[in-house]
N, C-alpha and C positions, 0 to 999 in steps of 0.2 A: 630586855630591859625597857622598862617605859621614861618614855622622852619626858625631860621636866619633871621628877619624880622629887627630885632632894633638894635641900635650900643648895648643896656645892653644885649641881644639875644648873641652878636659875643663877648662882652667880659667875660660874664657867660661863656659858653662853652669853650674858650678857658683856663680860668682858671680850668675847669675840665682837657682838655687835657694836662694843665701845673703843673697839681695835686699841685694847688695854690688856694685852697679854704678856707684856716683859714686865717681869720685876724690876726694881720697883715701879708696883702698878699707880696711875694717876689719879683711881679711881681705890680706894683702901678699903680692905673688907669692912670696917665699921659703916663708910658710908653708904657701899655696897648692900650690907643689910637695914640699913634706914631706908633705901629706895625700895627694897623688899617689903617691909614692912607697912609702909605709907601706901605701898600698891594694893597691899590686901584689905588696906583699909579704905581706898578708895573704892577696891573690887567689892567690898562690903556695900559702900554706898550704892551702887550701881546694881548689885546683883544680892540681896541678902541670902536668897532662895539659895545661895550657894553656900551657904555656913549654917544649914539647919541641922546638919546633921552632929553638929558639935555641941549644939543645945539649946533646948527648949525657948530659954533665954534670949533674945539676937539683942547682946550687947556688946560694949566693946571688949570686955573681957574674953566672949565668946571667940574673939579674930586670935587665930595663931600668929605668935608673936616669936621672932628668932634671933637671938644672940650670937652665934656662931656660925660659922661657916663649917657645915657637916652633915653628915649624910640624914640626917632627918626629912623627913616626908614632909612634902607640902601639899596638905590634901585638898587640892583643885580639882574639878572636872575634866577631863582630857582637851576636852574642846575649848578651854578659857586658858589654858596653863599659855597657848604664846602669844595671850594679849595682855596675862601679865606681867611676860618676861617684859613688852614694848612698853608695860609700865614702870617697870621696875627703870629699863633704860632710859624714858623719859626725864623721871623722874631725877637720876643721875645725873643726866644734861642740863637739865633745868639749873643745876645748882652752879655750875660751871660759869665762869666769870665774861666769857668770849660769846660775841653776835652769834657768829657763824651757829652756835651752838642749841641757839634760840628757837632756829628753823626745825635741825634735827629735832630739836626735844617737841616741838609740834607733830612732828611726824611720826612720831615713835608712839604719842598720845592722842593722836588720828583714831592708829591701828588699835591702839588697849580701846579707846572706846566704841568703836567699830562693831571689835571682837565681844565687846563686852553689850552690848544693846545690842547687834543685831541688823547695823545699817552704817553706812557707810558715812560719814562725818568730811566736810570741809577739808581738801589738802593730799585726800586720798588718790591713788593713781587711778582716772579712769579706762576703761577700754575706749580703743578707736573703734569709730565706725567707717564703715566704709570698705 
């Protein structure tokens, strides 16, 4: 089975990375798919060449858009699917009322644009030298 295949796939995991896994969750699937859905549209922005294959078109009509929580395909490229999940979490945190929360959702949105251009952005963990 491939990793990050289904919207339940992206919003399983990111509930791990939002350590929001007891019912009732803090994070509810409605908001859950708005951070999904804002992700692809930002992933849109960033990366169109990834939704050509949906149509001719690259409008916003073109970006898969998801209503439920279910086993439906999220057709990403293998190699973007976990800088959308850190979008997607970003994106969740972002909305959350508490400081603390600020930082993470920077860091989550580091790694999705990172992942997503190709280089490393402000915040990122570097290696030691030496």
């Amino acid at each position: 089975m491939t990793a990050l295949a289904t919207v339940e796939d992206y919003i399983d995991d990111a509930r791990v990375l939002l350590q929001d896994e007891v019912a009732p969750y803090r994070y509810d699937d409605t908001s859950m798919l708005t951070a999904l859905n804002v992700t692809l549209l930002e992933t849109r922005r960033l990366r169109p060449d990834l939704f050509l294959s949906f149509t001719t078109n690259i409008a916003e009509d073109s970006i898969p858009q998801f209503t439920t929580v279910n086993t439906d395909a999220v057709e990403i490229e293998a190699q973007f699917r976990l800088g959308v999940l850190h979008g997607l979490v970003a994106h969740a945190l972002e909305r959350d009322q508490e400081d603390i929360q600020d930082d993470r959702s920077t860091q989550f949105m580091n790694v999705f644009n990172a992942i997503m251009i190709g280089r490393a952005t402000p915040g990122l963990a570097r290696p030691r030298r030496g």
